[in-house]
Structure formats: structure tokens, C-alpha cells
N, C-alpha and C positions, 0 to 999 in steps of 0.2 A: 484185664479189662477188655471187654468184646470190643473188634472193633465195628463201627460203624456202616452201614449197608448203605451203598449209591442207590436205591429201590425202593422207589416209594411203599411204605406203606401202604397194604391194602383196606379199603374202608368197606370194605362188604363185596358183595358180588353185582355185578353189572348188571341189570336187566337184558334178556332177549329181546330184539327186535325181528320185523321181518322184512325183508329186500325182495324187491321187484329184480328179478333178474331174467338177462336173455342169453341163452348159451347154445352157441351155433357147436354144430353134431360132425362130427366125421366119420367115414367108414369104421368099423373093426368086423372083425370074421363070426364076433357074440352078437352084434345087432341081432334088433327085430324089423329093420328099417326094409321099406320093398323093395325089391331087388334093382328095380331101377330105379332107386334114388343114390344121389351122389353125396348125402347127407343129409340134415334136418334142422328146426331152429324150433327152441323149446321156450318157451314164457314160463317161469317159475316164481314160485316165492318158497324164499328160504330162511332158517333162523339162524343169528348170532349176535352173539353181543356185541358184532359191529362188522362192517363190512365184511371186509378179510374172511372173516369166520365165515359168514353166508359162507361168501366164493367158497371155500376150503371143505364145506360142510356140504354144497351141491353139488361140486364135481368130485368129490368119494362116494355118494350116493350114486351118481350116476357111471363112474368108475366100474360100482358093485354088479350094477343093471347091465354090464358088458357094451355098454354106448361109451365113445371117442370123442370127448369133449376139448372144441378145437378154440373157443376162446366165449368171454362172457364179459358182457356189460350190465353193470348196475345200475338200476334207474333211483335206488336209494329204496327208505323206507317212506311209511303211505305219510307223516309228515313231513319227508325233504319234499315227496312229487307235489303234497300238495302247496308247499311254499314255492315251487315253480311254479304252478297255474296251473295242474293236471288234472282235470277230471277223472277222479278214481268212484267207479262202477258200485254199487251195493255188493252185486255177485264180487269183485274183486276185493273187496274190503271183509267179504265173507272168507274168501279163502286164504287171505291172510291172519286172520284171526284162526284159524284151525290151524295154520303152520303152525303160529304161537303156541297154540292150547297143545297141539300133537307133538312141538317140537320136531318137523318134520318139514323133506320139502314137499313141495305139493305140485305138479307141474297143470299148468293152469292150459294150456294150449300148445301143440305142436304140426309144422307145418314141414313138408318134403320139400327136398330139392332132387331136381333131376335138370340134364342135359336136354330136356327134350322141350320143342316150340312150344308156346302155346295154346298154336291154330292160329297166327295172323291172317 
């Protein structure tokens, strides 16, 4: 007689979602980052069938890109932001729907850091 599995039952496959993610950049020696930056901050959107995956799914991408991915926040997907009260963009809801469709991440905006003033 088989025995019995603690594991749920699978009832089909999960749908993809796509996550608003922010993933701060550290040096590595493969960058393409300009030489005087001390790193960079990347706005993405990523797919998974749930959080974790995003993460998991953008920084092996970005892994692949030769970029030092030094930590990332989720802002969730476009209906968690928009149950917090976030106004989410046309262009932004555009290129979440192409993560979907491409299964892909998409990185939406990225900004340098450096050590240097700003001109006070």
C-alpha cells in the first residue's frame, strides 16, 4: 500500500505575476557602471509565480549581466501597490505587462551612485 505524501496535491500551475522591484548594484570588475560610480539602483519589473521567484529570477539575470547585486526590495505586484494607494503610471503598467507577455525582467530605470558632492 503507497504510503501517503505530507504534500499537497498540485491543482495546476500558478499563474505568473509581475513585481515592482528595487535592487541596489555593487561594484564587480564585469560591470558596465562608470568608473566613478560606487554602484547603482535599478527599478525593475520581474516575473514569478510569487515573490521569491521575482527575487530569484532577477538577480540570476542580473548575475548573468556581470552586475553585483547587493540587496532588493519588493514593492509587490501592480494589485498589492495598487491596494496600498500607489499610483501606478500607464508607461509602468505597460512594462509590466511585457515582463508577463516576455516572461522577462525588464529594468524600467536606473540611477548611479558615486562619492562625489553634488555642487552645494
Amino acid at each position: 500500500m503507497p504510503k501517503p505524501s505530507d504534500k499537497p496535491e498540485k491543482s495546476g500551475k500558478r499563474p505568473q505575476q509581475a513585481y515592482t522591484l528595487l535592487v541596489e548594484l555593487g561594484r564587480s570588475p564585469d560591470d558596465d557602471l562608470p568608473p566613478n560610480a560606487t554602484g547603482a539602483g535599478l527599478l525593475l519589473y520581474a516575473t514569478g509565480v510569487d515573490e521569491a521567484e521575482a527575487v530569484r529570477e532577477a538577480v540570476a539575470v542580473l548575475k548573468t549581466a556581470g552586475v553585483a547585486p547587493l540587496n532588493v526590495t519588493s514593492y509587490g505586484t501592480l494589485d498589492e501597490r495598487l491596494a496600498m494607494g500607489d499610483t501606478v503610471p500607464d508607461e509602468e503598467r505597460e512594462l509590466m505587462a511585457r515582463a508577463l507577455n516576455e516572461n522577462a525582467v525588464i529594468v524600467a530605470q536606473k540611477t548611479y551612485f558615486t562619492d562625489e558632492d553634488e555642487g552645494d
